[in-house]
Short mmCIF file of the C-alpha atoms (twelve columns), coordinates in Angstrom:
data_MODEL
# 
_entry.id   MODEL 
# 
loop_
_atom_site.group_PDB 
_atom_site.id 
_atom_site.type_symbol 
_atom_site.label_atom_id 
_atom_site.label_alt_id 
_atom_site.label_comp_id 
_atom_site.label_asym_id 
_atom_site.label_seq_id 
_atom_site.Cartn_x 
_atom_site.Cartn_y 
_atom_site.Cartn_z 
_atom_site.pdbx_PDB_model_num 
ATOM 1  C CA . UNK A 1  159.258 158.148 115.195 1 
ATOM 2  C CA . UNK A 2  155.517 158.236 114.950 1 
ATOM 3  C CA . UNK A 3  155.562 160.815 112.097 1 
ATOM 4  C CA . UNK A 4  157.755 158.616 110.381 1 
ATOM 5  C CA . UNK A 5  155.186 155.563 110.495 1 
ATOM 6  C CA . UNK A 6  152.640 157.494 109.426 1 
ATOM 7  C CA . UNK A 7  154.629 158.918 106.514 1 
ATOM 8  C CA . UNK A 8  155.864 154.992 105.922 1 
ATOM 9  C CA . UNK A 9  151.566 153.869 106.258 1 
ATOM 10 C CA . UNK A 10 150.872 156.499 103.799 1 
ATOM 11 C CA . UNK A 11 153.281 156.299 100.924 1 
ATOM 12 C CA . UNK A 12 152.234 152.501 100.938 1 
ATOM 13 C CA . UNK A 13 148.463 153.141 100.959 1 
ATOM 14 C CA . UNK A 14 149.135 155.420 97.831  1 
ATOM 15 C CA . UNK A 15 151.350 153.292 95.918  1 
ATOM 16 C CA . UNK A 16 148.737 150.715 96.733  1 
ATOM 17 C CA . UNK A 17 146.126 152.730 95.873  1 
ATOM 18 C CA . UNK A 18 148.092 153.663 92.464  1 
ATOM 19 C CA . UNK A 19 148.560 150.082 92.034  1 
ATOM 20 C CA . UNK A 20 145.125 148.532 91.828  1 
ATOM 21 C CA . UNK A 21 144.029 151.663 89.415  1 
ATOM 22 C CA . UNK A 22 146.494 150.641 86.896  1 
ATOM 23 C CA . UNK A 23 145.103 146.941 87.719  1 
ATOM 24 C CA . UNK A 24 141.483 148.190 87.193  1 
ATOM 25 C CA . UNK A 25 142.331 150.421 84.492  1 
ATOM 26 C CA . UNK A 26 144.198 147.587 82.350  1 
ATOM 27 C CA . UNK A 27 141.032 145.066 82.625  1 
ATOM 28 C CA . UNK A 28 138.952 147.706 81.210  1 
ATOM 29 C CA . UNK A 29 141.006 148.395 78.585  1 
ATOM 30 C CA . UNK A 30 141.212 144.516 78.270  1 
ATOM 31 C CA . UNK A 31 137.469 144.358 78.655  1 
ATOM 32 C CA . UNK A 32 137.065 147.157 75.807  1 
ATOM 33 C CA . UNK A 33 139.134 145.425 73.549  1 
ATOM 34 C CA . UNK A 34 137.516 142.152 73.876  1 
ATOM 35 C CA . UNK A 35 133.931 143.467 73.443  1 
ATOM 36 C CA . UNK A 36 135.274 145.447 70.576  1 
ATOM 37 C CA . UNK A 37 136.509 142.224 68.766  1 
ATOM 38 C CA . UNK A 38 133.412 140.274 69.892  1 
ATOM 39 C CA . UNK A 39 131.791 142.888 67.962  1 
ATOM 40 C CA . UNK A 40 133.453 142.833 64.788  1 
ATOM 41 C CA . UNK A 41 132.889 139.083 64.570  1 
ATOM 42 C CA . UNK A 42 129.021 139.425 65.493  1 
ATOM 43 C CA . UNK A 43 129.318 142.022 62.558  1 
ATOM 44 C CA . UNK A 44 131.211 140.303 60.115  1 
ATOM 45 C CA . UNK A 45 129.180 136.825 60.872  1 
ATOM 46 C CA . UNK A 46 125.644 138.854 60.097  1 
ATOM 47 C CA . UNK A 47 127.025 140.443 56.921  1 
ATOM 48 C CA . UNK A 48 128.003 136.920 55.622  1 
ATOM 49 C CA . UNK A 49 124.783 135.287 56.406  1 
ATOM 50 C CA . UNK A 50 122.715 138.172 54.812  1 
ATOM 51 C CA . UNK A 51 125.129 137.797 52.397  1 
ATOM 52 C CA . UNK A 52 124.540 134.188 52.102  1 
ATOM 53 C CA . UNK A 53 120.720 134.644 52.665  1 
ATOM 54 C CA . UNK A 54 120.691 136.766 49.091  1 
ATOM 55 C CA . UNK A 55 122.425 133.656 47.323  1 
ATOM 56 C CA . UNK A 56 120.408 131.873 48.368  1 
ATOM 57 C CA . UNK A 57 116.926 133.933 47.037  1 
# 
């Protein structure tokens, strides 16, 4: 019986364990992907004002 509650505690401590790294792992990717995009735009938004910049001169 004990060994059996044990065995029970520990499969749920992994899957929970297994859980929250797929959680973590998923809001970096998230993370990642934003910053990426956040990127681009601070990228395309300086191009287009030097770009703008040179019209103007």
């Amino acid at each position: 019986m004990m060994m059996m509650m044990m065995m029970m505690v520990v499969v749920v401590v992994v899957v929970v364990v297994v859980v929250v790294m797929m959680m973590m792992m998923t809001m970096m990717m998230m993370m990642m992907m934003m910053m990426m995009m956040m990127m681009m735009m601070m990228m395309m938004m300086m191009t287009t004002m030097m770009m703008t910049m040179m019209m103007m001169i």
